[in-house]
ROBA-267695 format. One line per 5 residues: number of its first residue (from 1); their letters; for each residue x, y, z of N, C-alpha, C. Coordinates in nm, 3 decimals. Layout:
<atoms>
NUM	A	X Y Z X Y Z X Y Z ~ ... .
</atoms>
This chain:
<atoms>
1	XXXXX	-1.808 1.410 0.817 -1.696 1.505 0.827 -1.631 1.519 0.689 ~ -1.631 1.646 0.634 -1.526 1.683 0.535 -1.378 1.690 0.557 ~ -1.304 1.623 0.518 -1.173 1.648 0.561 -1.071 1.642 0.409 ~ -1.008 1.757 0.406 -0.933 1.769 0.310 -0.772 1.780 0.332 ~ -0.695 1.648 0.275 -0.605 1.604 0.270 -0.489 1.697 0.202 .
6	XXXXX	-0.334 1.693 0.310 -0.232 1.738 0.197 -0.109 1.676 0.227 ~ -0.039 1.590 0.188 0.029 1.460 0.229 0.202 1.488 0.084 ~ 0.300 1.516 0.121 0.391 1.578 0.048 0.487 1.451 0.121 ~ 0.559 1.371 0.052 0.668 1.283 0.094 0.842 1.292 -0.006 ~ 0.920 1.345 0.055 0.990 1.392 -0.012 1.158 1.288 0.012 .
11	XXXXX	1.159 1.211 -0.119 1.340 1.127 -0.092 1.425 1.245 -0.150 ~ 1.524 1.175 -0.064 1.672 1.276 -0.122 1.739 1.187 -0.102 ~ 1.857 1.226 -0.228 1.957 1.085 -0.263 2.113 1.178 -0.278 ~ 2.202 1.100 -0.197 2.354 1.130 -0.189 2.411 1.105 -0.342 ~ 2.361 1.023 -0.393 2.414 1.031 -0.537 2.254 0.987 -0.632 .
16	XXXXX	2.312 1.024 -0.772 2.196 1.039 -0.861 2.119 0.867 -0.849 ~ 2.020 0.896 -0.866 1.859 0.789 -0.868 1.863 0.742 -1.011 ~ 1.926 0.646 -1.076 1.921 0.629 -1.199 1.796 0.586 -1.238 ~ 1.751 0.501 -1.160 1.595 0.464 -1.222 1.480 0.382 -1.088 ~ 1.382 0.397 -1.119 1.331 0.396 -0.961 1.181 0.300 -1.025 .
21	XXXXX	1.100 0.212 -0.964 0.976 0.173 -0.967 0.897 0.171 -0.808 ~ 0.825 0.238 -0.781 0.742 0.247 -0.626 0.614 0.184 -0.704 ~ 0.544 0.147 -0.577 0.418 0.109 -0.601 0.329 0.198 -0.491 ~ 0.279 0.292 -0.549 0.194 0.354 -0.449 0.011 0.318 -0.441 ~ 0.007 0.324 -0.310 -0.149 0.273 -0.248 -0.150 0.362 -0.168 .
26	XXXXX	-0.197 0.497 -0.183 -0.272 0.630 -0.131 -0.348 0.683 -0.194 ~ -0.415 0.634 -0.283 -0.572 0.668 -0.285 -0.694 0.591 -0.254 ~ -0.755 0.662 -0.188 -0.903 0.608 -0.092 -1.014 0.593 -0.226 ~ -1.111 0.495 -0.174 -1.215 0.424 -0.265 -1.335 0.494 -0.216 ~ -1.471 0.514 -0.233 -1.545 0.534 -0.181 -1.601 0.400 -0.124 .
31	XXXXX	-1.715 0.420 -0.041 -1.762 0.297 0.043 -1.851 0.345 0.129 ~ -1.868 0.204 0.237 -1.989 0.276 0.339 -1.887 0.401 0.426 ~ -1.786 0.377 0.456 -1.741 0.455 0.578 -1.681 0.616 0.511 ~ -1.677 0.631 0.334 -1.614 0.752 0.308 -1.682 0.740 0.194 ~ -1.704 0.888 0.116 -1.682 0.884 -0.014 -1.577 1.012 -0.046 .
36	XXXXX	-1.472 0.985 -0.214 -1.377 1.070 -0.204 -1.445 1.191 -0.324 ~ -1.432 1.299 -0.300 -1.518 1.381 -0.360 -1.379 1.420 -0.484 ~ -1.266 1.423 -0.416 -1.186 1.475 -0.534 -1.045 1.427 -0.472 ~ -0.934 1.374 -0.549 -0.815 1.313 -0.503 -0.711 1.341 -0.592 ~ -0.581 1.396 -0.587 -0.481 1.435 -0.676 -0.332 1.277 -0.613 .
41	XXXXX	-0.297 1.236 -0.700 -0.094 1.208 -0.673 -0.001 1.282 -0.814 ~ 0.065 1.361 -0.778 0.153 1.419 -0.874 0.254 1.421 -0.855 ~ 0.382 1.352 -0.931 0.468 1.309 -0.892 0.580 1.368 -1.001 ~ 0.629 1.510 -0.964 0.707 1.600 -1.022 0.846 1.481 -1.101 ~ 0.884 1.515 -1.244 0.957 1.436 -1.325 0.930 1.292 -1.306 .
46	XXXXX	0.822 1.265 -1.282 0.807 1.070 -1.297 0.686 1.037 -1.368 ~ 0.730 0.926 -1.408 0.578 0.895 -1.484 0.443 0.818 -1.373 ~ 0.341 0.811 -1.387 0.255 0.693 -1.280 0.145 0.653 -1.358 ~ 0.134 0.536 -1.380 0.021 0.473 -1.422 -0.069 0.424 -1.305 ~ -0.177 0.397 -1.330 -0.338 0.335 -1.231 -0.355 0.183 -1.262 .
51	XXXXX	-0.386 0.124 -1.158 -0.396 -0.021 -1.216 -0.483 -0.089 -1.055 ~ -0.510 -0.199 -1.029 -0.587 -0.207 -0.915 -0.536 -0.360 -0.888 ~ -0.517 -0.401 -0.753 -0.423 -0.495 -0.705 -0.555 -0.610 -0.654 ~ -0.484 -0.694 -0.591 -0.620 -0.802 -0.591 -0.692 -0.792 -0.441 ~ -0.664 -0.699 -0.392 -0.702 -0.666 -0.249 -0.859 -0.589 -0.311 .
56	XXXXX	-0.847 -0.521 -0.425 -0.946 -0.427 -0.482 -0.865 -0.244 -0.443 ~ -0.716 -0.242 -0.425 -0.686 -0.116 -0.360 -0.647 -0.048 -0.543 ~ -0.668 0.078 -0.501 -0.638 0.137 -0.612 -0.504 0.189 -0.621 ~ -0.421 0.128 -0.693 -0.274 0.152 -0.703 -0.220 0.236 -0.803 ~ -0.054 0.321 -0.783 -0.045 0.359 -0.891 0.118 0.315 -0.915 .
61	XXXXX	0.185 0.294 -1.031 0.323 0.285 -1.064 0.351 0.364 -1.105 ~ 0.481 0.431 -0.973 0.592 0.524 -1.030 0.688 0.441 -1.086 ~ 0.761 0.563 -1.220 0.864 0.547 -1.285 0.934 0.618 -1.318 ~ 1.041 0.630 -1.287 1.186 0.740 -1.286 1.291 0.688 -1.414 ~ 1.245 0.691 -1.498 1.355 0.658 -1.612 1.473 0.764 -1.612 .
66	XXXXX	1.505 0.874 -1.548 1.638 0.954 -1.565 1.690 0.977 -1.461 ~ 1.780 1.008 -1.465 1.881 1.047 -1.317 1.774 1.154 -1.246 ~ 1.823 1.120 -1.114 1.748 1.273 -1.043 1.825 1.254 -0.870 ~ 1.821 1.330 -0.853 1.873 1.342 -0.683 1.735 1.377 -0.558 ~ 1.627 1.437 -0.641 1.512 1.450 -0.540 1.388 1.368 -0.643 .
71	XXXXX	1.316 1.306 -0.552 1.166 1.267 -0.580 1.063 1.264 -0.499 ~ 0.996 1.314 -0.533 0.884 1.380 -0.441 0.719 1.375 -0.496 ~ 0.654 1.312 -0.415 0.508 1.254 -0.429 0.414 1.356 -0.337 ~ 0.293 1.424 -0.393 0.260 1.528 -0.387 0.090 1.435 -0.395 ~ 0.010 1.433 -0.267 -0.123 1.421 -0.276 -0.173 1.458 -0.196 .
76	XXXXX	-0.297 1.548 -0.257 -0.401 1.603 -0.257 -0.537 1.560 -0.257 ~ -0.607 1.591 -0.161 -0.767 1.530 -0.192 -0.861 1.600 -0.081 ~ -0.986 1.564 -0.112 -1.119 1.587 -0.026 -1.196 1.423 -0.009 ~ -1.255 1.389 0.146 -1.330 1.287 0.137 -1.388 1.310 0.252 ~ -1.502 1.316 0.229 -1.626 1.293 0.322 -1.661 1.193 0.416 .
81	XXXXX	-1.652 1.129 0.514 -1.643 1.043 0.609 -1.773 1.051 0.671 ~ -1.771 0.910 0.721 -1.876 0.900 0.832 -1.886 0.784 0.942 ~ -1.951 0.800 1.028 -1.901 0.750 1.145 -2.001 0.630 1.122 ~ -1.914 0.525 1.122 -2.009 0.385 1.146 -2.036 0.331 1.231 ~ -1.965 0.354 1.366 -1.862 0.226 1.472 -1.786 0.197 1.437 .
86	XXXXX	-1.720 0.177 1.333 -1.623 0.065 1.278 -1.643 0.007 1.196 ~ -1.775 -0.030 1.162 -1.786 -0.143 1.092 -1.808 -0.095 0.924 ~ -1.746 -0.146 0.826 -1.700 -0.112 0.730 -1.789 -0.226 0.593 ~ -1.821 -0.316 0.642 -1.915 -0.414 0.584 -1.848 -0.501 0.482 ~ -1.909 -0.562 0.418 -1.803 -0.672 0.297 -1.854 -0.609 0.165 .
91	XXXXX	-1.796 -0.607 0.063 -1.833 -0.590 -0.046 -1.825 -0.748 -0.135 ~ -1.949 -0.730 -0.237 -1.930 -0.868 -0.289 -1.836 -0.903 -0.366 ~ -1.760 -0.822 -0.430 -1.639 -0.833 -0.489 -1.514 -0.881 -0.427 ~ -1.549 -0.883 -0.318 -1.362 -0.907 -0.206 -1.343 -1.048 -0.218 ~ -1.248 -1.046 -0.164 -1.180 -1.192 -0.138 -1.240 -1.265 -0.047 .
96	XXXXX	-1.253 -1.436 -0.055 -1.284 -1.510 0.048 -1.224 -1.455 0.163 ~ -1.240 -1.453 0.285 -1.234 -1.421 0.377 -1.143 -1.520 0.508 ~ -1.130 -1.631 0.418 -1.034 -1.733 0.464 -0.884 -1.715 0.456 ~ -0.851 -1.570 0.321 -0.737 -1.577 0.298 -0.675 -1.486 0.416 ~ -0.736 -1.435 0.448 -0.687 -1.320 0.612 -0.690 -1.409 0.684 .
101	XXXXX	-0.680 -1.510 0.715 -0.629 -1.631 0.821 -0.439 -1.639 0.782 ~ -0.442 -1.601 0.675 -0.261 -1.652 0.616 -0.142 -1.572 0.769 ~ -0.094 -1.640 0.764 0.086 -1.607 0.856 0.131 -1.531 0.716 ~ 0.163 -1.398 0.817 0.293 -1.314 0.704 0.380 -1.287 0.786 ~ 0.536 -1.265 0.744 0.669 -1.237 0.781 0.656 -1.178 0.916 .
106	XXXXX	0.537 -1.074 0.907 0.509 -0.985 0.990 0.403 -1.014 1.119 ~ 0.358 -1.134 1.092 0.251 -1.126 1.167 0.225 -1.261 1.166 ~ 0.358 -1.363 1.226 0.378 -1.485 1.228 0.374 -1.505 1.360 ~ 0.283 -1.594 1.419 0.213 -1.656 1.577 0.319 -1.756 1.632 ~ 0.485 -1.691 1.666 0.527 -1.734 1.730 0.461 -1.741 1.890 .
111	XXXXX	0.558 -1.801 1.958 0.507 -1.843 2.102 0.433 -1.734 2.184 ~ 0.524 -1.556 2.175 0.437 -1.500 2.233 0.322 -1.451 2.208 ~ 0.277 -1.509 2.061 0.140 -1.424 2.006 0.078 -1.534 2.050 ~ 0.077 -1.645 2.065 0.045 -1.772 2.107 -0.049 -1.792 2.254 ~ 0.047 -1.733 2.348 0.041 -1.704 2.518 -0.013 -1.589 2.497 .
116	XXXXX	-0.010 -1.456 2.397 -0.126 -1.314 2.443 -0.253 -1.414 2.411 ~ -0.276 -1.428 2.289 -0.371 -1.469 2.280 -0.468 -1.574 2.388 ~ -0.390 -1.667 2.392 -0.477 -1.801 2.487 -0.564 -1.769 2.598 ~ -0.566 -1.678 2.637 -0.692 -1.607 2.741 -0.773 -1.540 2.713 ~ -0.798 -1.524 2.547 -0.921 -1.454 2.500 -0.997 -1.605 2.434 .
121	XXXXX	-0.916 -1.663 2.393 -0.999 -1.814 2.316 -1.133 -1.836 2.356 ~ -1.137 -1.875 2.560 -1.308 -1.880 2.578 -1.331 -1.789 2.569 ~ -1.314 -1.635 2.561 -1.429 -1.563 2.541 -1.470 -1.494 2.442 ~ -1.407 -1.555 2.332 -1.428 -1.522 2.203 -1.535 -1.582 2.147 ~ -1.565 -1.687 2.190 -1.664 -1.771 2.154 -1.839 -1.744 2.179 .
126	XXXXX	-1.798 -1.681 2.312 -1.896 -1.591 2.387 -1.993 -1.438 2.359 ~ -1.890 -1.422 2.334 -1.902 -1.281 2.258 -1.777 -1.215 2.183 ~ -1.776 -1.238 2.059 -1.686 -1.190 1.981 -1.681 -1.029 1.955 ~ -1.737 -0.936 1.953 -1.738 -0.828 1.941 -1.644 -0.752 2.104 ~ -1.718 -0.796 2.158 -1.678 -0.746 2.312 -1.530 -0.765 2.337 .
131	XXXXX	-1.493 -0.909 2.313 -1.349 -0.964 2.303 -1.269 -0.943 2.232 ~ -1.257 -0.855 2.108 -1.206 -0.794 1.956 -1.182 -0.662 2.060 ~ -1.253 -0.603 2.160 -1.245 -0.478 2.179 -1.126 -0.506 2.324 ~ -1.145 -0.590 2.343 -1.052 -0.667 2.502 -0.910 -0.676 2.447 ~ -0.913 -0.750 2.299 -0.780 -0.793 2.261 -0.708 -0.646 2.236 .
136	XXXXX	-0.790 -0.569 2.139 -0.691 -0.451 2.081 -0.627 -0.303 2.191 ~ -0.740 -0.353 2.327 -0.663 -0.283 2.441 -0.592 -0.293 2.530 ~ -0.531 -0.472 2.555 -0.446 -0.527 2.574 -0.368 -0.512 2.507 ~ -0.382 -0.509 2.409 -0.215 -0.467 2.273 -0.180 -0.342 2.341 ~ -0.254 -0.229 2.336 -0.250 -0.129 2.375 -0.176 -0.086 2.520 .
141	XXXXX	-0.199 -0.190 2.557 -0.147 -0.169 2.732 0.012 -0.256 2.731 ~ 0.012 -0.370 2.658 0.130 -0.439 2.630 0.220 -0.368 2.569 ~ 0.173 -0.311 2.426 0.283 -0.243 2.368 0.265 -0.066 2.359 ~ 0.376 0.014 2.436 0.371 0.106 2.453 0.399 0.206 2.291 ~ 0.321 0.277 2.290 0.356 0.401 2.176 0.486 0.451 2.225 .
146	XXXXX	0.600 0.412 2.166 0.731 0.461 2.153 0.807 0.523 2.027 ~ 0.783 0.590 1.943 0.853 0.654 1.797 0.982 0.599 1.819 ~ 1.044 0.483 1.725 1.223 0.537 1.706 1.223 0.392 1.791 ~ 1.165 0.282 1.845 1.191 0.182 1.909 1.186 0.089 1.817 ~ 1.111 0.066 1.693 1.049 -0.010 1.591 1.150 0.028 1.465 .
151	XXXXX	1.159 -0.055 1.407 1.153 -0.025 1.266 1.066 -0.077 1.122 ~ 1.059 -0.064 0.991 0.969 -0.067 0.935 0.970 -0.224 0.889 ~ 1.068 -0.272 0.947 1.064 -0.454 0.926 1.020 -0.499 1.062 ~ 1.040 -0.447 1.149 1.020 -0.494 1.280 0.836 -0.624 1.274 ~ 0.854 -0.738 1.345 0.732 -0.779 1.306 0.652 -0.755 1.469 .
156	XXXXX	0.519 -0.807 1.431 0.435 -0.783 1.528 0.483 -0.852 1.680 ~ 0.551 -1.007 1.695 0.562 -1.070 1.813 0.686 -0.984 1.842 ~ 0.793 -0.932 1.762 0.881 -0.845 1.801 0.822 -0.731 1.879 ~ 0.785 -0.694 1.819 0.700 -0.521 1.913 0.622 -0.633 2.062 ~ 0.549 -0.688 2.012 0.481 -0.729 2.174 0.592 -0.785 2.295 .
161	XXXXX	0.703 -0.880 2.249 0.781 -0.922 2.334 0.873 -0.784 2.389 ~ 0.885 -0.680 2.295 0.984 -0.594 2.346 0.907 -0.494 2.444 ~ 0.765 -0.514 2.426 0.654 -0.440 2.485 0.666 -0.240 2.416 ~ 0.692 -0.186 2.279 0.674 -0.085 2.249 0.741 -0.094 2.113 ~ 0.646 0.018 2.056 0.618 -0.020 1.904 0.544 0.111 1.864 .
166	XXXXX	0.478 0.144 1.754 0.425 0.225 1.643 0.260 0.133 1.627 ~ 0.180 0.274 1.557 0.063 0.205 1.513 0.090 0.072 1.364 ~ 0.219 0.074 1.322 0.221 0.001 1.204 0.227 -0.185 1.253 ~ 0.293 -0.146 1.421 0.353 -0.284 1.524 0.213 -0.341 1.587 ~ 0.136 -0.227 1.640 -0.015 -0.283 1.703 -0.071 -0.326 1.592 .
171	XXXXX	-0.100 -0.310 1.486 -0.188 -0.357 1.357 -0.100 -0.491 1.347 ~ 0.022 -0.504 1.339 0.088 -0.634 1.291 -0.003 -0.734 1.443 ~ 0.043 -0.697 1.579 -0.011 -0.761 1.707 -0.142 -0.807 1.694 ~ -0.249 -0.739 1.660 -0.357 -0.744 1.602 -0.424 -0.828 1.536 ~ -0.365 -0.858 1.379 -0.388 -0.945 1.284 -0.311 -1.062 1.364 .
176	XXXXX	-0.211 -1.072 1.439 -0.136 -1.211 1.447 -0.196 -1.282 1.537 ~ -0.300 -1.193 1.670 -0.356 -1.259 1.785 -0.489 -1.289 1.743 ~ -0.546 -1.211 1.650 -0.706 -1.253 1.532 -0.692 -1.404 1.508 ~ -0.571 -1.367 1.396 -0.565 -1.484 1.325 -0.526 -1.630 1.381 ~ -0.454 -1.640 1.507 -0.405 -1.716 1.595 -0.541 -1.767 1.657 .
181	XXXXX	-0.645 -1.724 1.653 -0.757 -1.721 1.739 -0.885 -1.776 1.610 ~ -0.861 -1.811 1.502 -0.914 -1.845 1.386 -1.002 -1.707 1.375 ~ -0.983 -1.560 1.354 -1.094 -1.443 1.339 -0.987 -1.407 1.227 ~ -1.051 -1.396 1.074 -0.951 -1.317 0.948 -0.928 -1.172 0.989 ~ -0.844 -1.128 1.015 -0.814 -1.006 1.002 -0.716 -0.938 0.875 .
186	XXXXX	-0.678 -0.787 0.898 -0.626 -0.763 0.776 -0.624 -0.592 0.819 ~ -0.475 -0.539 0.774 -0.358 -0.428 0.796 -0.475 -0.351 0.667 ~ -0.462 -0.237 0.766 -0.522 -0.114 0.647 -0.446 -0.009 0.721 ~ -0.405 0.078 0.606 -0.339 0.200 0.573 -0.424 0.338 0.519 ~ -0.394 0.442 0.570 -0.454 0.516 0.541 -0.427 0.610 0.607 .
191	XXXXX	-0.578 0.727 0.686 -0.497 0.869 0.734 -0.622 0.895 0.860 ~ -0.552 1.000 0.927 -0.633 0.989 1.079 -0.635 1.149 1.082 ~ -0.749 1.224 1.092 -0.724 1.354 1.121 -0.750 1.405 1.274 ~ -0.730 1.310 1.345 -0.749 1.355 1.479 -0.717 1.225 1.548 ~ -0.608 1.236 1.694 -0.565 1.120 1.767 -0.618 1.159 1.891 .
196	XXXXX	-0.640 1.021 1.937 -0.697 0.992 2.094 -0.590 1.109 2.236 ~ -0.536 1.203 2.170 -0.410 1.241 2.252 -0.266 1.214 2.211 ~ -0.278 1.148 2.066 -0.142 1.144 2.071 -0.148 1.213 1.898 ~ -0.083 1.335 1.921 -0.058 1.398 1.834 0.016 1.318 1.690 ~ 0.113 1.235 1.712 0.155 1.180 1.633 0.100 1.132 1.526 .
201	XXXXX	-0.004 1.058 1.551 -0.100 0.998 1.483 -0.176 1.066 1.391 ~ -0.239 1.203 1.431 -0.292 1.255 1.330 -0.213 1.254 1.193 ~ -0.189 1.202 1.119 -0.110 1.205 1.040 -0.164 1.055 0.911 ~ -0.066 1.038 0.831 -0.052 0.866 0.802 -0.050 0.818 0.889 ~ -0.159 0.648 0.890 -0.182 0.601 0.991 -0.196 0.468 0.939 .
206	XXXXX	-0.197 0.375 1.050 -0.213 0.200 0.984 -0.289 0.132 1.139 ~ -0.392 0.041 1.073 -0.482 -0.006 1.186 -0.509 -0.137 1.146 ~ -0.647 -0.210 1.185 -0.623 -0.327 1.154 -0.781 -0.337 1.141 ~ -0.845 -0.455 1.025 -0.971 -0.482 1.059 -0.995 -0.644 1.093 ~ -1.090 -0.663 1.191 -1.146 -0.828 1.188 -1.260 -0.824 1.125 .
211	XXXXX	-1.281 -1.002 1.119 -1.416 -0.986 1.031 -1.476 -1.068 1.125 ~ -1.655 -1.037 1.151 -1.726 -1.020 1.228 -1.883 -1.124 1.151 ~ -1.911 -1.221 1.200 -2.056 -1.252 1.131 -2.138 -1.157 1.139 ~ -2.178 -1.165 1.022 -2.331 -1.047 1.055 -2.338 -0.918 1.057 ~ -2.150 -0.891 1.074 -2.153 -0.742 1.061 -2.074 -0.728 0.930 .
216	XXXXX	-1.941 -0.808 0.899 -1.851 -0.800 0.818 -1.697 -0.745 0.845 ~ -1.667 -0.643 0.808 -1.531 -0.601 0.882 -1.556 -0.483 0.936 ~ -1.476 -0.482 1.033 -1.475 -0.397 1.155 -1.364 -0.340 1.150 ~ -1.330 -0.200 1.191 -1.176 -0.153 1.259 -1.178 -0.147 1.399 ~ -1.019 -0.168 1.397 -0.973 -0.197 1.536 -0.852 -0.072 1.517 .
221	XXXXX	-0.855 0.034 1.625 -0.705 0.071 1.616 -0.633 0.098 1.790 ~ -0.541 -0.012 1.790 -0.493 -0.034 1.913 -0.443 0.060 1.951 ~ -0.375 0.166 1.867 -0.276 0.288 1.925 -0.374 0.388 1.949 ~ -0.471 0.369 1.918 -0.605 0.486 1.976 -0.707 0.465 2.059 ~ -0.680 0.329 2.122 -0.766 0.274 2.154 -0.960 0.276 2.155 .
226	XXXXX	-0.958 0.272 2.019 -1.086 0.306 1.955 -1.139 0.250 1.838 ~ -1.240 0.200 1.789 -1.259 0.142 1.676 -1.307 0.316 1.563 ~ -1.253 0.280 1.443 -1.201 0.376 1.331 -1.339 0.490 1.324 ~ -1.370 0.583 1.297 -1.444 0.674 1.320 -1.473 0.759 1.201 ~ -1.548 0.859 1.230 -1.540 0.931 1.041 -1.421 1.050 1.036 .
231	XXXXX	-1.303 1.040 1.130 -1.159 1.088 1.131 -1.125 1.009 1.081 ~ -1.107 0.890 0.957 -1.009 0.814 0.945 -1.058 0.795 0.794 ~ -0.977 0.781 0.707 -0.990 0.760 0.576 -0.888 0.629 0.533 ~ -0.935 0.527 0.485 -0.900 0.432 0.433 -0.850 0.382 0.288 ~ -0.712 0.422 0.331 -0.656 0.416 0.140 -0.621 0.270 0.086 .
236	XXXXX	-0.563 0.198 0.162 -0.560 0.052 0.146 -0.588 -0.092 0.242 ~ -0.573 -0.191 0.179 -0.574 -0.287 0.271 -0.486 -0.466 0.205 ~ -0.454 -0.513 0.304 -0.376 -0.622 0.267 -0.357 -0.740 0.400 ~ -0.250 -0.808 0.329 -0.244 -0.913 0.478 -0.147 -0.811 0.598 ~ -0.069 -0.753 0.572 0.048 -0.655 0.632 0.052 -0.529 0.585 .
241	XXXXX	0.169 -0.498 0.672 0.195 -0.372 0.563 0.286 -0.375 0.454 ~ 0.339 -0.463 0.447 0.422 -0.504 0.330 0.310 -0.480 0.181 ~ 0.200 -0.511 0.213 0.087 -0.599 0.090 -0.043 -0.415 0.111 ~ 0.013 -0.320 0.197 -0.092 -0.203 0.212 -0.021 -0.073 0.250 ~ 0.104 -0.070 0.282 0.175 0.063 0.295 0.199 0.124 0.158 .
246	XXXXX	0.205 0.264 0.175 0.179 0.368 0.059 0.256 0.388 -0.013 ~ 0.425 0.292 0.037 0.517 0.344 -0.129 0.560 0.223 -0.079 ~ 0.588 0.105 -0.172 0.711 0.046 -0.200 0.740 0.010 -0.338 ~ 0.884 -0.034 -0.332 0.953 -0.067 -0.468 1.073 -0.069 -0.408 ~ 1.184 -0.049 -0.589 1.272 -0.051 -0.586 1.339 0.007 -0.664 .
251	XXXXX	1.475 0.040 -0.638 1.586 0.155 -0.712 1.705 0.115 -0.759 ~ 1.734 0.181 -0.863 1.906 0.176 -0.920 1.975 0.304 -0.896 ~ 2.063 0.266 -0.787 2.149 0.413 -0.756 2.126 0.483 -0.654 ~ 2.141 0.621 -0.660 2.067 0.695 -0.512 2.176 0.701 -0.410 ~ 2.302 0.590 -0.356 2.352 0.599 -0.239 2.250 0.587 -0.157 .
256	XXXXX	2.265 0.686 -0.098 2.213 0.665 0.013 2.072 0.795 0.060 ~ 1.970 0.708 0.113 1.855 0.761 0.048 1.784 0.863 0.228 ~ 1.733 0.952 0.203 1.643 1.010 0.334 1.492 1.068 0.287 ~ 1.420 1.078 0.394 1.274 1.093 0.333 1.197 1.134 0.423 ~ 1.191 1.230 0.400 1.078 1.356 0.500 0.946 1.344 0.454 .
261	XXXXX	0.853 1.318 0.542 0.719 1.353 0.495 0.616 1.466 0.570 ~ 0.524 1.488 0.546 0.441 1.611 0.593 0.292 1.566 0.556 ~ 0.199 1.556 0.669 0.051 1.564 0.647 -0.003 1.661 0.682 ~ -0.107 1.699 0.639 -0.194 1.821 0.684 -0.305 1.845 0.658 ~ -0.420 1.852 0.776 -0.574 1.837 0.737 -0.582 2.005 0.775 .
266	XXXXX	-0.593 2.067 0.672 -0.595 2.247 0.670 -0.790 2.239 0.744 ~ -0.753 2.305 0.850 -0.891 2.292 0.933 -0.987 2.378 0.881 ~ -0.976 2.462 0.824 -1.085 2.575 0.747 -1.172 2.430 0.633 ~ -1.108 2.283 0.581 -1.194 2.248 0.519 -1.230 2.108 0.610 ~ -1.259 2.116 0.763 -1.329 2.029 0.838 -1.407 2.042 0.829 .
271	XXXX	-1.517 2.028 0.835 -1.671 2.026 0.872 -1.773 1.868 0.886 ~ -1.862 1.906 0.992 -1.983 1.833 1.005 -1.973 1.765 0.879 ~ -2.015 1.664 0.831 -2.122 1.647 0.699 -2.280 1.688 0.775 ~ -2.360 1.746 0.676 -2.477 1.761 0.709 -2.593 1.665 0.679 .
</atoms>
């Protein structure tokens, strides 16, 4: 599938932005599951440098050295996809695979990730593929797609105990019931041009991968209940989303800050790959 990207995220500030550093992770790598044929970030009055983080994601640093009241991140691209199953494979360059076992803020195995989990243990052992697909539709059934119930700190045993959450809350659920279960998993960010029915989703999106003997890493996405497809383009990855969502940093000034964003897969450039 050709799918060509247009992704516009726009802050507005009650008082002037004296100086700003983001760290952006929205551009996609090529690999088995995509290659990117052409990719723009233009980031009207800011500077951005390229640099690459230890995940292997390709990052860029914004910098706002002057006052401003609007800033606005502008990307553009084409990437070719293809449908694997899921499975996304290892590259020899990555990280041991032990380090996706780590507890983050977000995706810390208090008691109730503890109790989801404990009834997949024997049958993980059994068949791990089958049971990866058991766990992420139990998330699915536990925690309801609710917009506006979550917030962007909210952690994963939070969303499951409250039972409703965002695709950013099932990816946290995900990695915390993996990893609770000794399987490395790991939060990837990126973009979905088509949802299982829930419109929302087509959009920026965040899912989760385990890692699999023999196959390597896999996607899981609980809010679609589907493993990742050649609709899905993969811009980063980390332990959370803290370590793989597409802007963070920090600011001097601004007051008080709001931020509209807009995706759009312009359908005249979908197509088959042939």
């Amino acid at each position: 599938m050709l799918i060509r990207v247009e992704h516009n995220t726009v802050y507005g500030y009650s008082e002037p932005l004296l100086a700003s550093t983001q760290y952006l992770r929205m551009t996609p790598l090529s690999g088995r599951t995509q290659a990117v044929e052409s990719w723009r970030i233009a980031c009207p009055g800011a500077a951005t440098t390229q640099w690459q983080d230890q995940y292997g994601n390709l990052c860029h640093t914004l910098t706002v050295a002057h006052p401003v009241t609007e800033l606005e991140i502008r990307v553009t691209g084409l990437v070719r996809t293809r449908d694997t199953g899921g499975v996304v494979g290892q590259a020899p360059s990555e990280l041991p695979t032990g380090i996706y076992l780590r507890e983050t803020p977000y995706t810390i195995a208090c008691t109730s990730i503890w109790d989801f989990a404990a009834p997949f243990k024997a049958k993980l052992a059994k068949d791990t593929i089958d049971t990866l697909h058991e766990i992420m539709l139990a998330i699915a059934d536990k925690v309801a797609y609710s917009p506006g119930d979550t917030h962007v700190h909210t952690t994963g045993a939070e969303a499951l105990e409250q039972g409703s959450g965002v695709c950013q809350d099932h990816a946290h659920v995900f990695c915390a019931v993996c990893r609770a279960l000794h399987v490395p998993a790991r939060y990837v960010s990126g973009y979905i041009a088509q949802g299982a029915g829930h419109a929302a989703h087509a959009a920026s999106h965040g899912w989760a991968e385990a890692f699999i003997e023999h196959l390597g890493w896999v996607g899981f996405d609980p809010t679609n209940r589907a493993c990742a497809t050649e609709a899905y383009i993969r811009t980063a990855i980390g332990l959370d989303y803290a370590e793989a969502g597409p802007v963070r940093g920090v600011r001097s000034g601004g007051g008080t800050e709001t931020m509209t964003a807009r995706v759009s897969f312009p359908s005249q450039q979908q197509q088959q790959a042939q």
